[in-house]
C-alpha positions as CSV (number, residue, x, y, z in Angstrom):
1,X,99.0,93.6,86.4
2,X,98.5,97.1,88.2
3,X,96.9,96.8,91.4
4,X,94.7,99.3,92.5
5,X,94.5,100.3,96.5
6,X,91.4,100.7,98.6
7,X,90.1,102.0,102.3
8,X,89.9,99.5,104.7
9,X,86.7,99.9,106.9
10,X,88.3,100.6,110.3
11,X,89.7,104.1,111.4
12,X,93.3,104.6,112.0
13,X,94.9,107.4,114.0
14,X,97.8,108.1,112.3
15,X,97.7,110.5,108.6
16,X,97.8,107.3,106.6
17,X,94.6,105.5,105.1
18,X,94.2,101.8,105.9
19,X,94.0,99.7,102.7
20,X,93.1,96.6,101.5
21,X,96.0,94.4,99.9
22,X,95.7,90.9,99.9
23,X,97.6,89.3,101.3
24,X,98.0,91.9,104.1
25,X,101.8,91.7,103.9
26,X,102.7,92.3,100.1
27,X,106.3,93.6,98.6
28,X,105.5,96.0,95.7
29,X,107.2,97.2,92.3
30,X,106.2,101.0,92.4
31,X,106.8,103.0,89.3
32,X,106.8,107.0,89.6
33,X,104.8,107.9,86.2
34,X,107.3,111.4,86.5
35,X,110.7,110.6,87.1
36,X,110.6,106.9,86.6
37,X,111.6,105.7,89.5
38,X,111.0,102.8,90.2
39,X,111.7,100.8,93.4
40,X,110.6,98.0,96.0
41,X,108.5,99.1,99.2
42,X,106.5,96.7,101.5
43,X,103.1,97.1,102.8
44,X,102.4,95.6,106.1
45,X,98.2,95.4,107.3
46,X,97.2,96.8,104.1
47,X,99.6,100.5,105.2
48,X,102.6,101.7,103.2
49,X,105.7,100.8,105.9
50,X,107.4,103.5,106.3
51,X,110.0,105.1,103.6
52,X,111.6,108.5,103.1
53,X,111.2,108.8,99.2
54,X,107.1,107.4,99.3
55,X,104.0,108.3,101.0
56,X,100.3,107.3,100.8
57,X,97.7,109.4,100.7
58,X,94.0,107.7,100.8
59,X,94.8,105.1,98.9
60,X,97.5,106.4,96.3
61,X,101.2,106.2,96.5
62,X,103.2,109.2,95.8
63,X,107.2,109.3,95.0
64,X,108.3,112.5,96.7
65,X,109.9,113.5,93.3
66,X,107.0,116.4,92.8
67,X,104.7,115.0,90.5
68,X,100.9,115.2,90.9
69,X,100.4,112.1,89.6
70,X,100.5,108.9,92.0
71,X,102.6,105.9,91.3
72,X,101.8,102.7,89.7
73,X,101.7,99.7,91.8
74,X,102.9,96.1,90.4
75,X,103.0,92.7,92.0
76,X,107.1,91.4,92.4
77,X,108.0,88.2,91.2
């Protein structure tokens, strides 16, 4: 199952995009479609916590590893 991230409806003032994972406090597989990576990360109120090796932009997940393409997101068991 790949879930998919979206804007939540209230601003923020920091450069990351609310999003709208339910529940708001969800541990995520994250596989990097370039250098398969793939790892564990957290999101806390529907925002990426912070990590050196991800970052979210809008609502896509990017591995720091160079590739244009975001990351696939999977639930953890």
């Amino acid at each position: 199952m790949v879930f998919t991230l979206t804007r939540s409806p209230r601003t923020q003032s920091s450069n990351r995009t609310a999003t709208n994972l339910l529940p708001m406090d969800r541990e995520l597989v994250v596989f990097c479609p370039g250098c398969k990576t793939l790892e564990t990360l957290w999101f806390n109120n529907g925002w990426l916590m912070q990590t050196r090796k991800f970052n979210q932009q809008d609502e896509r997940v990017f591995h720091d590893c160079g590739t244009p393409e975001p990351c696939h997101l999977y639930r953890s068991c």
